[in-house]
N, C-alpha and C positions, 0 to 999 in steps of 0.2 A: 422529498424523497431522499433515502440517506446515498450517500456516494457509495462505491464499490468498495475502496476497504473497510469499511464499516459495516456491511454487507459479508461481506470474508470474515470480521472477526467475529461476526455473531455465528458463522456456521463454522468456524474452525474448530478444534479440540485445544486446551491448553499446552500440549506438548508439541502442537505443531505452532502457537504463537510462538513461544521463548522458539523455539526452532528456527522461524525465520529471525526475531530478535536479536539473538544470539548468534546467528549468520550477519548480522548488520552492524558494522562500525558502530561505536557509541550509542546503541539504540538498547531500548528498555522495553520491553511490554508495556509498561504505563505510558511511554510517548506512544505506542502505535495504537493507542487508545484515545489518545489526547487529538491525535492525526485522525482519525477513524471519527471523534464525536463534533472535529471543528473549531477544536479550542485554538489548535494550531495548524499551521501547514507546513508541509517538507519543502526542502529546497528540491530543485529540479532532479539533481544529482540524487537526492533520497527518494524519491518519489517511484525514479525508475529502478533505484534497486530495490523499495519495498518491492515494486510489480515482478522485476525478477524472483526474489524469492519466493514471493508466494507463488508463482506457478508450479513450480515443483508438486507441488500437492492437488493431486485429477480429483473433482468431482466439487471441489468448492467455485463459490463466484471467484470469475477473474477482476481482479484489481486494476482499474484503470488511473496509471498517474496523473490524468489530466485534472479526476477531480480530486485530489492531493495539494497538488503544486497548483498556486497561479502562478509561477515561472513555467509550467505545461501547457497552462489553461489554452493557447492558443496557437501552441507549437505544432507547426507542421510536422517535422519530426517526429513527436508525441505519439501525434494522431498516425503516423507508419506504423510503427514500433506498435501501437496496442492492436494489429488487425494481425 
C-alpha cells in the first residue's frame, strides 16, 4: 500500500506541490517525490512540517508523518498530532 504522502502527491495539482515545497526549508518537489516513492525518509522535524503544509489544501488525502519518518514511526506524539 503506498503511504499517505504518496497518496497526496498523486491527487495533488502541480501548483499546489511547489506550493507546499516552496513553503518548506531546503525542500524540492523532487525530494517530496523521492519521500513519497520511498527512496528516502524525512527527518522527524520534516515529516511534521510536510503534514503541516499539506493540510491547508481540503479535499486531498491527509499526510500522515508516521509513515515518512521512522523517527515517527513510533511516536506517541505523532500518533496525537495526526488525529
Amino acid at each position: 500500500m503506498p503511504n499517505s504522502l504518496r497518496l497526496w502527491m498523486d491527487a495533488a495539482s502541480a501548483p499546489q506541490k511547489v506550493a507546499v515545497a516552496s513553503g518548506l526549508k531546503f525542500t524540492t518537489t523532487i525530494y517530496l517525490q523521492h519521500v513519497a516513492s520511498g527512496r528516502r525518509k524525512a527527518s522527524g522535524a520534516m515529516a511534521g512540517a510536510i503534514r503541516l503544509a499539506t493540510l491547508r489544501f481540503k479535499g486531498l488525502p491527509k499526510v500522515r508523518q508516521r509513515d515518512i519518518s521512522d523517527d515517527c514511526k513510533n511516536c506517541e506524539y505523532a500518533k496525537r498530532c495526526e488525529k
